[in-house]
Each structure stands twice: as C-alpha cells, then as structure tokens.
Biotite code that builds the C-alpha atoms (Angstrom):
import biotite.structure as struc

atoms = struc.array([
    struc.Atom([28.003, 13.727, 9.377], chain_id="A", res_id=1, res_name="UNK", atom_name="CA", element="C"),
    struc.Atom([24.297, 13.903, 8.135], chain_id="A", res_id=2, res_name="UNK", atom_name="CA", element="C"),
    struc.Atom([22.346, 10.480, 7.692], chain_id="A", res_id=3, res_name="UNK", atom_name="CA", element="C"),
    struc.Atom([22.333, 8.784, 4.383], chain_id="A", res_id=4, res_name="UNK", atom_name="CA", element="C"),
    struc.Atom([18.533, 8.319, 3.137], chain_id="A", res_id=5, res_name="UNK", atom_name="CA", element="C"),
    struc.Atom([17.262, 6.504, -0.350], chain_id="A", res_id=6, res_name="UNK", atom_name="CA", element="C"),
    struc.Atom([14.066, 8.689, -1.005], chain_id="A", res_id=7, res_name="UNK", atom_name="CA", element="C"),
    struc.Atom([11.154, 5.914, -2.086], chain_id="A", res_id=8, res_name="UNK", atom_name="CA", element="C"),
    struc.Atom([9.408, 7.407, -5.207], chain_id="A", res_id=9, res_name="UNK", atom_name="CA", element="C"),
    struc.Atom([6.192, 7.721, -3.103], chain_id="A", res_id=10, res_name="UNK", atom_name="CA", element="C"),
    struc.Atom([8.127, 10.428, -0.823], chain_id="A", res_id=11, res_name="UNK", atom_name="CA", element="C"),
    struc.Atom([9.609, 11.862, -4.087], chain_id="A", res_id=12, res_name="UNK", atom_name="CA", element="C"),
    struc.Atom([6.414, 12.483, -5.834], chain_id="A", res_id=13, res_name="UNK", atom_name="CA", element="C"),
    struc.Atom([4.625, 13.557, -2.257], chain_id="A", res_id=14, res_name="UNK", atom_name="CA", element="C"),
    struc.Atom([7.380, 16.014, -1.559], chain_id="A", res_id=15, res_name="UNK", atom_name="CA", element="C"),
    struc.Atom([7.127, 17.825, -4.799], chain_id="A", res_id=16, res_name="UNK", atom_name="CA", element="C"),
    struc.Atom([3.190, 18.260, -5.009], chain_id="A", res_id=17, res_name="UNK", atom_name="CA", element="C"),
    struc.Atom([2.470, 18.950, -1.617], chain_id="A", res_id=18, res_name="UNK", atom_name="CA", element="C"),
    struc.Atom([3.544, 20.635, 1.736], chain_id="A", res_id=19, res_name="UNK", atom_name="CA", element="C"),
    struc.Atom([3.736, 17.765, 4.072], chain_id="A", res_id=20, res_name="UNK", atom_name="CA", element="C"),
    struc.Atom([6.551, 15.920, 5.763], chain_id="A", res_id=21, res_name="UNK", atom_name="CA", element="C"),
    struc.Atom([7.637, 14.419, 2.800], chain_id="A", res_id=22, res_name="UNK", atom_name="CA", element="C"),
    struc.Atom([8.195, 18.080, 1.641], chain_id="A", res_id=23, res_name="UNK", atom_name="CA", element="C"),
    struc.Atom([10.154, 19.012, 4.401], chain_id="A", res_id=24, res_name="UNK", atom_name="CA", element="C"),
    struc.Atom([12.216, 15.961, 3.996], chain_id="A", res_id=25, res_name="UNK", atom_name="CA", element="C"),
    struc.Atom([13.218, 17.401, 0.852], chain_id="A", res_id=26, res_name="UNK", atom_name="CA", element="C"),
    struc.Atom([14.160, 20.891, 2.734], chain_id="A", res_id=27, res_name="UNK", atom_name="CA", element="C"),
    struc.Atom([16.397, 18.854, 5.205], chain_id="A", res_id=28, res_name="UNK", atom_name="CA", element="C"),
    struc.Atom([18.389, 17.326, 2.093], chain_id="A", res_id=29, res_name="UNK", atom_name="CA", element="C"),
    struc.Atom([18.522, 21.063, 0.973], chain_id="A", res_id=30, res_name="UNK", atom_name="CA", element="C"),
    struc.Atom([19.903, 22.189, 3.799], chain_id="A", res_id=31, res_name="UNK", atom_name="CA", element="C"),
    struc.Atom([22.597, 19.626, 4.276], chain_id="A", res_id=32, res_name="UNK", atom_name="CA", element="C"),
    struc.Atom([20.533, 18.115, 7.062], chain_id="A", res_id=33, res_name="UNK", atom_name="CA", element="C"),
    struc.Atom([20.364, 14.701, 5.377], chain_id="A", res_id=34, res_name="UNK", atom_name="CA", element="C"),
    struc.Atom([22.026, 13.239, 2.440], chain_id="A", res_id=35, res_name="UNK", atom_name="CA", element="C"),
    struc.Atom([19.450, 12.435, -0.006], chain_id="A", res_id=36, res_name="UNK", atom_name="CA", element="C"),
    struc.Atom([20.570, 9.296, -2.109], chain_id="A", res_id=37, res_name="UNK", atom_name="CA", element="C"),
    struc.Atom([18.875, 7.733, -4.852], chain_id="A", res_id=38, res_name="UNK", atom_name="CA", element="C"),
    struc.Atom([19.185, 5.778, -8.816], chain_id="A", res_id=39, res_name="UNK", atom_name="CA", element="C"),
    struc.Atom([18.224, 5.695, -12.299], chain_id="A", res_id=40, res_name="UNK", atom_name="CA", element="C"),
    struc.Atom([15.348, 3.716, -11.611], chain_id="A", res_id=41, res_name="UNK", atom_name="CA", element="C"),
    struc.Atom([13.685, 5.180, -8.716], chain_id="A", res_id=42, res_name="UNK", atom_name="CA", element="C"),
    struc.Atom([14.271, 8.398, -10.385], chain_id="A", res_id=43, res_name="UNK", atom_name="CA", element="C"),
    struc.Atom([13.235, 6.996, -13.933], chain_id="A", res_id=44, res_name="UNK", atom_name="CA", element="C"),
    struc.Atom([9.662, 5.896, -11.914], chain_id="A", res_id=45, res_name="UNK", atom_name="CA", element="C"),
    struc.Atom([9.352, 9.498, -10.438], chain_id="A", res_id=46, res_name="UNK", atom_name="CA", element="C"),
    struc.Atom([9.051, 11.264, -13.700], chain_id="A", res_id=47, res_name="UNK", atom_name="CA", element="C"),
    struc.Atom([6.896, 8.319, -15.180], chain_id="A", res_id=48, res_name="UNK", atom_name="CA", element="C"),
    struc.Atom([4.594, 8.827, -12.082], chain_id="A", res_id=49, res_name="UNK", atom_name="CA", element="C"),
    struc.Atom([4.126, 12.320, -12.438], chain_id="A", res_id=50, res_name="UNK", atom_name="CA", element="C"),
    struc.Atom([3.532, 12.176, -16.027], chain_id="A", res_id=51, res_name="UNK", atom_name="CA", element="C"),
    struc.Atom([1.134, 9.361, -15.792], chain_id="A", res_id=52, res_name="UNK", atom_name="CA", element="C"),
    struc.Atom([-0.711, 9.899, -12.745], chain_id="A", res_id=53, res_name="UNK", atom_name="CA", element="C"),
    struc.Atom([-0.334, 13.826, -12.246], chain_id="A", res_id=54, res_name="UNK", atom_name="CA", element="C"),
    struc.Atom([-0.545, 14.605, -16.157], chain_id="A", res_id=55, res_name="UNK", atom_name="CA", element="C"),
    struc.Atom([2.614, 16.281, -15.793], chain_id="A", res_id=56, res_name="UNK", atom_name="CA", element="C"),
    struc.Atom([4.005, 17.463, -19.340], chain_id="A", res_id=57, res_name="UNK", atom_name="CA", element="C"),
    struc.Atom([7.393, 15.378, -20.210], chain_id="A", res_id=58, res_name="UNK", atom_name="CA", element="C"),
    struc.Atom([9.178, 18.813, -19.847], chain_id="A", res_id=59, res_name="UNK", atom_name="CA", element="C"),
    struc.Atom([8.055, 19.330, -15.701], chain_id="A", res_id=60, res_name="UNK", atom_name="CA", element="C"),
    struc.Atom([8.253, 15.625, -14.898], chain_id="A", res_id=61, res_name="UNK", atom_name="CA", element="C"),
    struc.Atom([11.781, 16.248, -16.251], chain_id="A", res_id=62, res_name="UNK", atom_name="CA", element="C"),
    struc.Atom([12.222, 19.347, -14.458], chain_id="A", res_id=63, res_name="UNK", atom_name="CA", element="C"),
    struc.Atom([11.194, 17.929, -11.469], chain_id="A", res_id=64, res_name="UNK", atom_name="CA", element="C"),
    struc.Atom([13.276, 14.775, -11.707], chain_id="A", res_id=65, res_name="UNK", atom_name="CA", element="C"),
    struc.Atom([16.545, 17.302, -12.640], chain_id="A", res_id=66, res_name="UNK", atom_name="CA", element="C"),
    struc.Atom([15.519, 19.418, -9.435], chain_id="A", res_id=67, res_name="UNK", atom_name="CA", element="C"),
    struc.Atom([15.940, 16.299, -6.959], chain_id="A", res_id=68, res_name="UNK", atom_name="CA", element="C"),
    struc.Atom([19.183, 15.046, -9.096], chain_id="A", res_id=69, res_name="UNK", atom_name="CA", element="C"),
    struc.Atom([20.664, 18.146, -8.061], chain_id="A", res_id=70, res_name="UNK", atom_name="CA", element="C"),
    struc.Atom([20.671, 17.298, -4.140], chain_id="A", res_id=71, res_name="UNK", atom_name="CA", element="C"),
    struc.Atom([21.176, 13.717, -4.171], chain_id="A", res_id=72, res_name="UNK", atom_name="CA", element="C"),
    struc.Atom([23.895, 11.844, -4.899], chain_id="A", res_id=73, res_name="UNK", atom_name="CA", element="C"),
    struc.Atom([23.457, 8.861, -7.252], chain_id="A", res_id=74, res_name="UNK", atom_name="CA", element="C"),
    struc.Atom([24.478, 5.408, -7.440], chain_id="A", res_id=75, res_name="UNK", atom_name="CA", element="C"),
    struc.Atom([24.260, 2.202, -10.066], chain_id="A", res_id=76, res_name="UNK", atom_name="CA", element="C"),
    struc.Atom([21.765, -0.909, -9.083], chain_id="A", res_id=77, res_name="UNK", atom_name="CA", element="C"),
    struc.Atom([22.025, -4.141, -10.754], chain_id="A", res_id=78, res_name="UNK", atom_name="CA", element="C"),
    struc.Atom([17.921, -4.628, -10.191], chain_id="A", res_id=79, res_name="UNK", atom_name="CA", element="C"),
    struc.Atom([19.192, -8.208, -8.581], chain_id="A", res_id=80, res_name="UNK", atom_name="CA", element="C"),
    struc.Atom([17.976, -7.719, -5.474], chain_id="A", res_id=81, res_name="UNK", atom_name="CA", element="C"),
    struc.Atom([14.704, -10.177, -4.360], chain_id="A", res_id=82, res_name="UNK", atom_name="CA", element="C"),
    struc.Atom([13.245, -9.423, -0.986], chain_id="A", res_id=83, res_name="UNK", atom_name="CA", element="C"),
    struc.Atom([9.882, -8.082, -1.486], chain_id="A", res_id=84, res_name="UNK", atom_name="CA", element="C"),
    struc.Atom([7.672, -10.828, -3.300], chain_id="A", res_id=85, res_name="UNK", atom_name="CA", element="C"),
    struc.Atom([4.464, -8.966, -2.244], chain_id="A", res_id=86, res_name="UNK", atom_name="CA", element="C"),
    struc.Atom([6.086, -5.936, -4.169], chain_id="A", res_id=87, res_name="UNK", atom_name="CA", element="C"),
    struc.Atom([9.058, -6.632, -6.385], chain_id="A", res_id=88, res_name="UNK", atom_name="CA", element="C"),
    struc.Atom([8.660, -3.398, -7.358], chain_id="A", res_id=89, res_name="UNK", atom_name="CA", element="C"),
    struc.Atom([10.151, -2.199, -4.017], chain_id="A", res_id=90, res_name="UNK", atom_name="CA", element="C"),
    struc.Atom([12.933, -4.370, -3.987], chain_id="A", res_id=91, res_name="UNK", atom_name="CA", element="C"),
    struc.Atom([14.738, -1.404, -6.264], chain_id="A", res_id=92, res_name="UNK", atom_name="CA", element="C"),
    struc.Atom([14.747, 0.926, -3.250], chain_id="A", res_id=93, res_name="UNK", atom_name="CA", element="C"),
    struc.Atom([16.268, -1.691, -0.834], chain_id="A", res_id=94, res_name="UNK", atom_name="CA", element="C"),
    struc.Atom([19.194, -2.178, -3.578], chain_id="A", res_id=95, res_name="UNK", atom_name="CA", element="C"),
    struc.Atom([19.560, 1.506, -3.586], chain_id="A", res_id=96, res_name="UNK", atom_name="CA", element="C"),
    struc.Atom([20.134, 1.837, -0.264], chain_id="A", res_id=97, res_name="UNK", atom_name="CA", element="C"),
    struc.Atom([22.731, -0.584, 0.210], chain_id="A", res_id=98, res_name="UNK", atom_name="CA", element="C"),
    struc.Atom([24.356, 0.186, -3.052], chain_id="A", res_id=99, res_name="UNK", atom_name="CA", element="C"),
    struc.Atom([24.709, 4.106, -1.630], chain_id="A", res_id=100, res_name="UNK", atom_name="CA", element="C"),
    struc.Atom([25.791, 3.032, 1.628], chain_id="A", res_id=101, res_name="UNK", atom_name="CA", element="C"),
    struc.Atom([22.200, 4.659, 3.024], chain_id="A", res_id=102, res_name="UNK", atom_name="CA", element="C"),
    struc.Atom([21.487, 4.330, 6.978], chain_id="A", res_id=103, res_name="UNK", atom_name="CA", element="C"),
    struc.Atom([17.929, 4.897, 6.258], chain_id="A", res_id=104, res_name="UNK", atom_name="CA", element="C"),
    struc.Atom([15.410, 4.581, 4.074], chain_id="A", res_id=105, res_name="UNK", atom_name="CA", element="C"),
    struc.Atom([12.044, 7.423, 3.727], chain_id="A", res_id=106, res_name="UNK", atom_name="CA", element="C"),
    struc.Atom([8.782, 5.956, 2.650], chain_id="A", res_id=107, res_name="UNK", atom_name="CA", element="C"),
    struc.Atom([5.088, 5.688, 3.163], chain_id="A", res_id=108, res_name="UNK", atom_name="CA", element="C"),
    struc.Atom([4.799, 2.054, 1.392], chain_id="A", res_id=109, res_name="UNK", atom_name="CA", element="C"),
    struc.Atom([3.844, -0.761, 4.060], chain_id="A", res_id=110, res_name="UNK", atom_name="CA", element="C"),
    struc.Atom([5.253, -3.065, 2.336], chain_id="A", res_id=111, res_name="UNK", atom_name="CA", element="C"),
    struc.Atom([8.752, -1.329, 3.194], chain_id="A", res_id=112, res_name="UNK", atom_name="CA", element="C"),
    struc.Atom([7.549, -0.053, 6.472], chain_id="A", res_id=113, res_name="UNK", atom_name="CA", element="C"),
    struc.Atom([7.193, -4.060, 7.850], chain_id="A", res_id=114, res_name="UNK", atom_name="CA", element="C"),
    struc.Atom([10.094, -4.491, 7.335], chain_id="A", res_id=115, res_name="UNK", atom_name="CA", element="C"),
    struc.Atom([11.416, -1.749, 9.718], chain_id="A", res_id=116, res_name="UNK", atom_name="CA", element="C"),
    struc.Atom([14.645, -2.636, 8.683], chain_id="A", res_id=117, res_name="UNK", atom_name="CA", element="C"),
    struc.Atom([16.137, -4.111, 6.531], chain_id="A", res_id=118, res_name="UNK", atom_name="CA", element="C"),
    struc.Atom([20.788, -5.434, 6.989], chain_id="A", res_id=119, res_name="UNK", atom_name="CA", element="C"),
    struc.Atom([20.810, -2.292, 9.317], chain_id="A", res_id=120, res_name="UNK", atom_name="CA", element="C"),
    struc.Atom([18.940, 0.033, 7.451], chain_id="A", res_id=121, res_name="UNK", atom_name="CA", element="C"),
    struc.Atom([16.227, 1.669, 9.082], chain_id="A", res_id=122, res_name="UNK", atom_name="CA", element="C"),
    struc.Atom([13.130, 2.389, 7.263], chain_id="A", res_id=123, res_name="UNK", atom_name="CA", element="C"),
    struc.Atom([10.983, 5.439, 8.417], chain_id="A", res_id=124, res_name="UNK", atom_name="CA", element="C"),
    struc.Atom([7.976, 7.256, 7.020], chain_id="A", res_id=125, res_name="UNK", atom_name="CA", element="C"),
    struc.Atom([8.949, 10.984, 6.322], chain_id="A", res_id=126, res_name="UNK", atom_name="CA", element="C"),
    struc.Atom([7.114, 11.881, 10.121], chain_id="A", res_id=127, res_name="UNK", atom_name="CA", element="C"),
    struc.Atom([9.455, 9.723, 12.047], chain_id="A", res_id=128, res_name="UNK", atom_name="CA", element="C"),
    struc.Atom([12.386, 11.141, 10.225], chain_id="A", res_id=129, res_name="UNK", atom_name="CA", element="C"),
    struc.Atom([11.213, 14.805, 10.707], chain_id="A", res_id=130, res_name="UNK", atom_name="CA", element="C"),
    struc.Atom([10.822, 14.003, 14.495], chain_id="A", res_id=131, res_name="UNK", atom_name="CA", element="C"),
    struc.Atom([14.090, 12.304, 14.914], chain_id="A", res_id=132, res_name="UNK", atom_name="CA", element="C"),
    struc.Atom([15.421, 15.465, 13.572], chain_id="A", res_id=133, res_name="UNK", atom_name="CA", element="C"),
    struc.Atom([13.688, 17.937, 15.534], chain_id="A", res_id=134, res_name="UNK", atom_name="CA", element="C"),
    struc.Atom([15.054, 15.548, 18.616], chain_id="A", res_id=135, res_name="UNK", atom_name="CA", element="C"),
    struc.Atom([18.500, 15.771, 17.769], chain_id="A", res_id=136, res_name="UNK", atom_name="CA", element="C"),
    struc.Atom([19.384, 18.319, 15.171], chain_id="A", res_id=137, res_name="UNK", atom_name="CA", element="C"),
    struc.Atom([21.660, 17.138, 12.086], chain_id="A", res_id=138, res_name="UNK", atom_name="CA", element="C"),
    struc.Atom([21.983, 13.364, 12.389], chain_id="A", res_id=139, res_name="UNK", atom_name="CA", element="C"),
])
C-alpha cells in the first residue's frame, strides 16, 4: 500500500513551477507511488500563492489547483488544531494530515521540519522522500 503524504503548499507551488524534487514528488503521486492527500485550505492557499506571488491569472492558479485535486484525495479540517505558535499558519497542514490518516508529511518549512514528527507522522522535505523511495520502491 503506498504512503499517505499531506503536500505543504510550499511543495505544491515548488512542484508546479519547477523541476526539482518537489516536482518529482508530484510524479510519484501520479504514478500511484504515494498517495497525495490534502484540504480546502491548503489547496485554497496554493492558488492564492500563485496568483499573488507568481502573477498567475485566476484561470491557471485554478487550473493548477484542479490539476493536483485530481490526484489527491481530500479531506475536511476544522482549522482547530494549535501546535505551531511560531507559525499558526502551519498548524492547517498538521490537521490535514491527521484528518486524512497521512503517515507523512512533504515540506520545505522549518518550522514543520523541527518538528520531525509530529503523533507518528513523519515530516520530510521532498529529498528525503525521493530517497526513501529510490531505497525501497513503492512504500
């Protein structure tokens, strides 16, 4: 059974403007290698991002944001969720992931990274994930 893995909005929007691991982390959940999970608002951040800070038109941000919603599966947050207090804003990823039932969680954010885990969920930067998969195949 592939691994479960809440996508952080910084992999999202590295993943879809440039060819790095975050990329190919988006190629495993293509292939069925992972299970890409995510929710409304990480997703509803994504398209904001790339329209704010990328001067994506509303119509690509939206095509963009349809394009992951097709390969991950979705599930509802409250927004309850306080762990972060350097970066509340991070807490919604952490929700995600135990919302989805996620056994990992992709970023690039330190502020999740410290935390290398967080109730059993491992946290990984899209490199570490990439490796582990070269290492073993289909997690």
């Amino acid at each position: 059974m592939p691994e479960r893995v809440v996508f952080d909005t910084n992999v999202l929007i590295s993943g879809y403007l440039w060819k790095g691991p975050p990329h190919g982390c988006i190629l495993a959940a293509k292939a069925g290698l992972i299970e890409a999970l995510t929710c409304d608002p990480i997703l509803d951040e994504f398209e904001e991002k790339l329209r704010e800070r990328f001067s994506f038109s509303p119509e690509r941000a939206e095509e963009a944001r349809n394009d992951f919603i097709k390969i991950a599966e979705r599930s509802n947050i409250v927004g309850d969720l306080r762990v972060v207090e350097s970066d509340p804003d991070d807490d919604k990823i952490l929700e995600c992931a135990i919302t989805a039932g996620a056994s990992s969680i992709l970023t690039g954010d330190r502020h999740l990274r410290n935390l290398v885990e967080y109730e059993g969920i491992q946290i990984y930067t899209p490199s570490q994930l990439l490796f582990r998969l070269s290492q073993t195949g289909p997690i």
